[in-house]
C-alpha positions as CSV (number, residue, x, y, z in Angstrom):
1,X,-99.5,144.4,50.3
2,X,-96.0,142.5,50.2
3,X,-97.4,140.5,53.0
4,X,-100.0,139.3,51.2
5,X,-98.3,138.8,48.1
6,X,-97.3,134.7,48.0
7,X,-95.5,133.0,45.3
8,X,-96.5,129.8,44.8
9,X,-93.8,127.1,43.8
10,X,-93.3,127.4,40.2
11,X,-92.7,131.0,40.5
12,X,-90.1,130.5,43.2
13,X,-88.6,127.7,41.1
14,X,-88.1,129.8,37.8
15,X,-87.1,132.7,40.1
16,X,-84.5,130.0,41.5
17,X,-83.5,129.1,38.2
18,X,-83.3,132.9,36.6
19,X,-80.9,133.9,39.7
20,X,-78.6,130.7,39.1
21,X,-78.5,131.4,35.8
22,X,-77.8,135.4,35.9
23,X,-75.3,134.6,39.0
24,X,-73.5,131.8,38.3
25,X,-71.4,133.6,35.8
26,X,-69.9,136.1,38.3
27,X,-70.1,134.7,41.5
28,X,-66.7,134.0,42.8
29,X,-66.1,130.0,43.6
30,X,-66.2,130.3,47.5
31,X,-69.4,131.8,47.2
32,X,-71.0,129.0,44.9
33,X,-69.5,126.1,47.2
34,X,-71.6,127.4,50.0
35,X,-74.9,126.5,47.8
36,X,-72.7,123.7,47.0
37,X,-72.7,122.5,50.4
38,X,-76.1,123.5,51.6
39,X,-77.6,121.4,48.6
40,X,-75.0,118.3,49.7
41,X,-76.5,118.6,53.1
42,X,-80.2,118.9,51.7
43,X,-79.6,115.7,49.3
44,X,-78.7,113.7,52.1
45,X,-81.6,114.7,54.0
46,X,-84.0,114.0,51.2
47,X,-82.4,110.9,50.9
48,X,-83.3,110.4,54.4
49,X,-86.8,111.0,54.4
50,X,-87.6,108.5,50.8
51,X,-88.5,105.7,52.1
52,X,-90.6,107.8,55.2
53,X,-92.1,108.9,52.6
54,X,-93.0,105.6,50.6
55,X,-94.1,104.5,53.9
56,X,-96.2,106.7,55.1
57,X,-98.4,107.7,52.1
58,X,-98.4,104.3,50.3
59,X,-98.9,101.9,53.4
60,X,-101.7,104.4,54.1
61,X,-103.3,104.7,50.9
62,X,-103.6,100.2,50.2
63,X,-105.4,100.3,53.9
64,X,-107.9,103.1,52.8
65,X,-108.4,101.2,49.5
66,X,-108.8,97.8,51.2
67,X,-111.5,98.6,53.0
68,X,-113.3,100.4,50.4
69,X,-113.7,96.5,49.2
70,X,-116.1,95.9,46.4
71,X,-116.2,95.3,42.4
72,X,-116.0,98.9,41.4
73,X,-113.0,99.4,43.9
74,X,-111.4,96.6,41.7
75,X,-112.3,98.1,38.5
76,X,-111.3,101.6,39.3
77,X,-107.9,100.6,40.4
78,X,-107.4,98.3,37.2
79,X,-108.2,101.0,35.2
80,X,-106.6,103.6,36.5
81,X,-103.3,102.1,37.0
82,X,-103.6,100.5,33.2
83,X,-104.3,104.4,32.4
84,X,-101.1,105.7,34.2
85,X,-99.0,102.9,32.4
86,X,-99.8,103.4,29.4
87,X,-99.1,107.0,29.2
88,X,-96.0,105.9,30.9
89,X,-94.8,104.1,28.4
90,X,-96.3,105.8,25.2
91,X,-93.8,108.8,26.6
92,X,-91.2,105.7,26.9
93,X,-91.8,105.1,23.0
94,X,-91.8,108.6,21.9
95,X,-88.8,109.8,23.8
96,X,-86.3,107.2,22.2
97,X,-87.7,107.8,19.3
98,X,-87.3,111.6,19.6
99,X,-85.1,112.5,22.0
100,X,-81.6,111.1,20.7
101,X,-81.9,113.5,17.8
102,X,-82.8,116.6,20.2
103,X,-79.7,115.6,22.9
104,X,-76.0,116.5,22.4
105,X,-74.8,113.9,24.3
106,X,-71.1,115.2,23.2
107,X,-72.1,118.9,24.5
108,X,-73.7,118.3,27.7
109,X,-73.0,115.1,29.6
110,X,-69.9,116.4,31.3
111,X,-71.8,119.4,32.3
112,X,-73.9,116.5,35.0
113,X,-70.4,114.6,36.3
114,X,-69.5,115.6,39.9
115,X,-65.9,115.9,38.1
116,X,-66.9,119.1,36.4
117,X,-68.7,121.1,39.2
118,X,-67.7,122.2,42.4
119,X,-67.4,120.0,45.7
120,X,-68.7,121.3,49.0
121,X,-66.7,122.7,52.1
122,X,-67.8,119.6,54.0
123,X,-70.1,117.0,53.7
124,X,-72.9,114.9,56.3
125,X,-73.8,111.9,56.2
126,X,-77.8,111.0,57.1
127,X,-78.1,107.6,56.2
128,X,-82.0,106.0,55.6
129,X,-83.2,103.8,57.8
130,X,-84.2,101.5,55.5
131,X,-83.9,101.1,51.4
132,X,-86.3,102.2,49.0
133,X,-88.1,98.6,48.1
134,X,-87.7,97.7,52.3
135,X,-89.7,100.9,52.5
136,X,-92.0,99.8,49.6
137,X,-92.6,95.9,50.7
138,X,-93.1,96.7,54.2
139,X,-95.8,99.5,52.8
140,X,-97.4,96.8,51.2
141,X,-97.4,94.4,54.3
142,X,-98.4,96.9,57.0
143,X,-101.5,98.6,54.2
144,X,-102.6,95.3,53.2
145,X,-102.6,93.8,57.2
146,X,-104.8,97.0,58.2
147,X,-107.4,96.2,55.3
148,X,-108.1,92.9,56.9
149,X,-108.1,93.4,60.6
150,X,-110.8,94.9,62.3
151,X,-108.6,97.1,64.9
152,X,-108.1,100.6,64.2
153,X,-104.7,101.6,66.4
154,X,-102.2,100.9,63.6
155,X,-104.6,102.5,61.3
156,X,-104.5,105.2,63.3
157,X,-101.1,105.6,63.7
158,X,-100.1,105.3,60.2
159,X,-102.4,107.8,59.8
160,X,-101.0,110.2,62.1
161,X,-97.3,109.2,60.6
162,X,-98.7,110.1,57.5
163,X,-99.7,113.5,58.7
164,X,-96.5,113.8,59.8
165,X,-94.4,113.1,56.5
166,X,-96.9,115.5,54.4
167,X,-96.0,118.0,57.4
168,X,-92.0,117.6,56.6
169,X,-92.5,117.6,53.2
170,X,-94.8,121.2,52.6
171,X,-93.0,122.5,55.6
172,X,-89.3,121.6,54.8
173,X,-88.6,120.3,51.8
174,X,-90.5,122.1,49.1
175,X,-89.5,125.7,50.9
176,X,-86.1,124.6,50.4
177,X,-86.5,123.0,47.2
178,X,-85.9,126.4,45.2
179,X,-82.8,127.4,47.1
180,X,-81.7,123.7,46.7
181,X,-82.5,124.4,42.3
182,X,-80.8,127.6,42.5
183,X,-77.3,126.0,43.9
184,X,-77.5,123.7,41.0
185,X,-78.1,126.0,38.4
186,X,-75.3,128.3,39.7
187,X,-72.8,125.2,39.6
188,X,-74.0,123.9,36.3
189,X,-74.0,128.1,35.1
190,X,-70.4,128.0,36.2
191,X,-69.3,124.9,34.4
192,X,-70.4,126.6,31.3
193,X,-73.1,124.3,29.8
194,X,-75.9,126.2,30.8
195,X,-77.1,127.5,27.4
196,X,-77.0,124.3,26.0
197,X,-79.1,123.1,28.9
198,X,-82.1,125.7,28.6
199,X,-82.5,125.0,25.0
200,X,-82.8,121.2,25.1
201,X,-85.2,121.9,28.3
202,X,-87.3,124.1,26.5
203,X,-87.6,121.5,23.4
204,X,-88.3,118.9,26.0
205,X,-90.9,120.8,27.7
206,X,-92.4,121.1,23.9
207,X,-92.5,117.2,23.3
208,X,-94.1,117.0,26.8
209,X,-96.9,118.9,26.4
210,X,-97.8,117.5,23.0
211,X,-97.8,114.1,24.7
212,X,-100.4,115.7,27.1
213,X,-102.7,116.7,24.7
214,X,-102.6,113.0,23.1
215,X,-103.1,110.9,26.5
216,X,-106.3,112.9,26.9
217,X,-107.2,112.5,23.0
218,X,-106.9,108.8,23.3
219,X,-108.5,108.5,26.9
220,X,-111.8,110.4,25.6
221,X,-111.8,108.6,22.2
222,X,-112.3,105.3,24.2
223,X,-114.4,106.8,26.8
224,X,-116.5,107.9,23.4
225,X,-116.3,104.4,21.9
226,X,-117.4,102.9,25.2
227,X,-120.1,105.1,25.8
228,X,-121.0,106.0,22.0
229,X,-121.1,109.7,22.1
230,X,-118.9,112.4,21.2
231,X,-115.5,112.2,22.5
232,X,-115.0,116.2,21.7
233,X,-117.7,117.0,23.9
234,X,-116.6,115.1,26.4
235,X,-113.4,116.3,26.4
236,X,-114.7,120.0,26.0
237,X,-117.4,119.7,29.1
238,X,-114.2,118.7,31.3
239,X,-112.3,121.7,30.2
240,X,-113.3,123.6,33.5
241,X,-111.4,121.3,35.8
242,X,-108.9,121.4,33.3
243,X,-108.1,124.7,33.8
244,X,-109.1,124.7,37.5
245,X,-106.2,121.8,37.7
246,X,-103.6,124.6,35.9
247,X,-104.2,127.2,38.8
248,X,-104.2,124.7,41.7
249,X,-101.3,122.1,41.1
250,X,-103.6,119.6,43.1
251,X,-105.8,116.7,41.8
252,X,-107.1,117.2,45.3
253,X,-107.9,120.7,45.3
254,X,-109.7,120.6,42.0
255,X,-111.7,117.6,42.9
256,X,-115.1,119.4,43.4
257,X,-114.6,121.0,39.9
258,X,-113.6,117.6,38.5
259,X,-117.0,116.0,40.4
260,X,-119.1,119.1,39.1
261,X,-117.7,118.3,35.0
262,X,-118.3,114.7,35.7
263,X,-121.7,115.1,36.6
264,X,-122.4,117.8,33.8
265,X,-121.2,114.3,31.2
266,X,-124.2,112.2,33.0
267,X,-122.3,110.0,34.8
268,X,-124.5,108.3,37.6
269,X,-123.7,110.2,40.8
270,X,-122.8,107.3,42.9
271,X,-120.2,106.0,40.4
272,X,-119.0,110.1,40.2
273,X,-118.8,110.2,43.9
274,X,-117.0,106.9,44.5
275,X,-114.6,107.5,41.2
276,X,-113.5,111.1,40.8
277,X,-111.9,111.3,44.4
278,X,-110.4,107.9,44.2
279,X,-108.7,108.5,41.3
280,X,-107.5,111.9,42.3
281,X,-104.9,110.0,44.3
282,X,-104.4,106.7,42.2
283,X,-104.5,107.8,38.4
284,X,-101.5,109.8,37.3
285,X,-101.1,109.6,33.8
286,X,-99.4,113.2,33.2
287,X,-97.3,112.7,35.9
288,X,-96.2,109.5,34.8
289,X,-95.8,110.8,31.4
290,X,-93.6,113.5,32.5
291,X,-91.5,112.1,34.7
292,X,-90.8,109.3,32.4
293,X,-89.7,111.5,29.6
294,X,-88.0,113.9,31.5
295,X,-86.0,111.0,33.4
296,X,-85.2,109.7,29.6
297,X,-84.1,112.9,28.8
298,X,-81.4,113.7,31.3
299,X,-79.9,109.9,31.2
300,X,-79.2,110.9,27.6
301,X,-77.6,114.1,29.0
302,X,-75.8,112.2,31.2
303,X,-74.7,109.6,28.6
304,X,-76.1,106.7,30.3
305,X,-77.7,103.7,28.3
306,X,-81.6,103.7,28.6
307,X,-81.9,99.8,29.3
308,X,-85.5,98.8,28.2
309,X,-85.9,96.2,31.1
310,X,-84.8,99.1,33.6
311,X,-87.8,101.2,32.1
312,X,-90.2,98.6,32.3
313,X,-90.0,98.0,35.8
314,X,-89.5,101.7,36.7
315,X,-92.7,102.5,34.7
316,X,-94.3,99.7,36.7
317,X,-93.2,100.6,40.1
318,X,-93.2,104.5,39.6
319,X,-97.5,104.0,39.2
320,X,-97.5,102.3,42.3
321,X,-95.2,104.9,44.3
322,X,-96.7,107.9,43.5
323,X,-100.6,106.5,44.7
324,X,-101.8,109.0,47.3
325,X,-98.8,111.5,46.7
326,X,-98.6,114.1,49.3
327,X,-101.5,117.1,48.0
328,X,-99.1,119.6,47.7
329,X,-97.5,121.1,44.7
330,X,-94.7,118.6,43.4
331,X,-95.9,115.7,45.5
332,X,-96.2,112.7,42.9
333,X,-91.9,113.9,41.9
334,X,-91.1,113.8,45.6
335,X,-92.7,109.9,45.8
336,X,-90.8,109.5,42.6
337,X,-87.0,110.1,43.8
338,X,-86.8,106.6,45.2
339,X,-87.2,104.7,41.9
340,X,-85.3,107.0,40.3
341,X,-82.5,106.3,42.3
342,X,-82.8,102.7,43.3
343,X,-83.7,101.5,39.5
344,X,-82.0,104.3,37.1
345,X,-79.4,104.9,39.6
346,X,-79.7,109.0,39.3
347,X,-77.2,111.1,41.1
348,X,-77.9,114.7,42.8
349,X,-77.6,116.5,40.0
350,X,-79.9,114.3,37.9
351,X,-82.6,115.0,41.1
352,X,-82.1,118.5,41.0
353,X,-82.6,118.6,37.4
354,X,-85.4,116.2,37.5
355,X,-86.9,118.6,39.9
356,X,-86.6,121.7,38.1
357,X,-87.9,120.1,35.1
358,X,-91.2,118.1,36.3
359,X,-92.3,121.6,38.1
360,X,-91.9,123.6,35.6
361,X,-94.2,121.3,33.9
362,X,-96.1,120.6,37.2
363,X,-100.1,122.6,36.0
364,X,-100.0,120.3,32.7
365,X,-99.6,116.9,34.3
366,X,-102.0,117.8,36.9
367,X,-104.9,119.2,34.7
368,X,-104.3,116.2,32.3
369,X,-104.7,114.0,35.4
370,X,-108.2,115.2,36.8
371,X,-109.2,115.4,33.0
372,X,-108.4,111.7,32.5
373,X,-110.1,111.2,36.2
374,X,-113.7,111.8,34.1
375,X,-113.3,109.7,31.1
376,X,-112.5,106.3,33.4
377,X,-115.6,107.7,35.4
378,X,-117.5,107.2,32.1
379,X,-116.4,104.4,31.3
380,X,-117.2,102.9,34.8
381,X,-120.4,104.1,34.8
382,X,-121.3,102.2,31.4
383,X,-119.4,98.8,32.8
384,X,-121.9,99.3,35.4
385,X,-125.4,100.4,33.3
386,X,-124.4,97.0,31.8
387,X,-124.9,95.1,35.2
């Protein structure tokens, strides 16, 4: 029986968290600086593998799309990615205006400076082997070169690179990701803060979800408008992938359901077919959504500015990281960590954190992306009974 019992991620990540929590405020110091170290060892690996892994699912992803050429490609991916911003930045809008009276910047920032928590025994360096926007232009290059030649070898090869770096990622890093939450959680317990901490979290989770509820409300009302029919039932007939989504943590896994719902709205099959699995990979409204206001939140913990020009260009760029995440549990935040970094300049701690936070949360931005996925299918199939 225990051998068949597997937890999957979120379970191992509150576990994680529960155990930092509950430890941190007896463990003696040596003991935490081991985590300490471990998790100063696995951030410089994951820094490491970023830009692998803007290369080999991005590059990947604009070949497979480029040859898919046609007018309802087009479409498909203007709609999607105008989907995914603008849940990025209604979150933008509705954390400033909500979030600076939920954070006690006075009570919690020092709780995220390296100055506060413990150092490691020792420290490796594992320097990239590029930056995050070489990694991103040379995606770009190499996806859009394969599109237009005819040969297949560097296809194939990206391909297989691909393969590799969704290998490193479901083998190695997400395993390690809850050990890597629990060191932070006993360092942070230590410091003090932590009650603090749970309580914004949980009031931050709150605002979150509400925001999912309203992406979906607005996508339906204009897949109603566009279509004239009831946006309710629209909404209601997807409810089974919905809740498919919230067991599976994969756009991917869920896409039959998501195809099934689609169809059940009257959407013409060939649009269904060609939309739903395309947009499994390129539309990511709640996972913008969330990581947006979660990345909001803990730069007010940390007391940095939020610098409106910074978020415009990370809610721009984050859409276009995050296409064809890796199809495992946390993908679209592991895609993310680049941007965060290279534009908002977050530390470990803000990673970890960022981590904890977007997983914990993972189910909701999932289902509300495959729900989204069938109300741009309606409204492609209407731009296309018009033709």
């Amino acid at each position: 029986m225990l051998k068949k019992l597997k937890l999957g991620l979120l379970p191992k990540v509150l576990i994680a968290i529960a155990l930092g929590i509950l430890l941190g405020n007896w463990m003696p110091h040596w003991g935490i600086r081991i985590f300490v170290t471990f998790n100063d060892i696995f951030s410089q690996l994951l820094g490491f593998l970023v830009p692998l892994i803007i290369l080999g699912m991005v590059a990947p992803a604009i070949g497979d799309m480029g040859k898919k050429a046609g007018k309802m490609l087009l479409i498909t991916v203007v709609l999607a990615y105008a989907a995914t911003l603008f849940a990025g930045f209604m979150s933008y809008g509705t954390a400033m205006l909500t979030f600076p009276h939920v954070v006690d910047i006075n009570q919690i920032s020092h709780s995220l400076t390296d100055e506060n928590n413990l150092t490691p025994y020792f420290s490796m360096s594992i320097p990239p082997l590029m930056s995050v926007m070489t990694a991103l232009m040379l995606s770009f290059l190499l996806g859009l070169g394969i599109s237009k030649i005819k040969g297949n070898s560097l296809k194939n090869m990206l391909d297989e690179f691909k393969s590799i770096i969704s290998m490193a990622i479901e083998k190695v890093i997400i395993p390690l990701l809850p050990l890597h939450i629990f060191g932070i959680f006993l360092n942070i317990t230590q410091s003090g803060q932590i009650a603090s901490m749970l309580s914004l979290f949980i009031k931050i989770i709150g605002i979150i979800f509400a925001l999912h509820v309203l992406v979906l409300l607005i996508q339906y009302t204009i897949a109603g408008i566009v279509t004239k029919r009831n946006p309710f039932k629209l909404l209601y007939t997807m409810m089974p992938a919905y809740f498919t989504a919230l067991g599976t943590q994969s756009s991917a896994a869920t896409i039959p359901v998501t195809l099934k719902q689609t169809l059940s709205n009257k959407v013409n099959p060939d649009v269904a077919d060609f939309v739903i699995p395309l947009c499994a990979t390129i539309h990511l409204s709640g996972s913008t959504l969330k990581i947006v206001a979660c990345a909001i939140a803990l730069m007010l913990m940390h007391g940095d500015a939020v610098v409106a020009s910074d978020m415009i260009y990370f809610i721009c760029m984050l859409g276009v990281v995050m296409v064809a995440a890796p199809g495992v549990p946390g993908g679209a935040i592991m895609a993310s960590i680049s941007v965060l970094q290279s534009i908002l300049g977050f530390n470990e701690p803000q990673i970890a954190l960022m981590i904890a936070l977007y997983i914990t949360m993972d189910n909701f931005g999932t289902a509300c992306n495959v729900t989204g996925d069938g109300a741009l299918a309606l409204i492609i199939d209407k731009i296309y009974k018009k033709r």
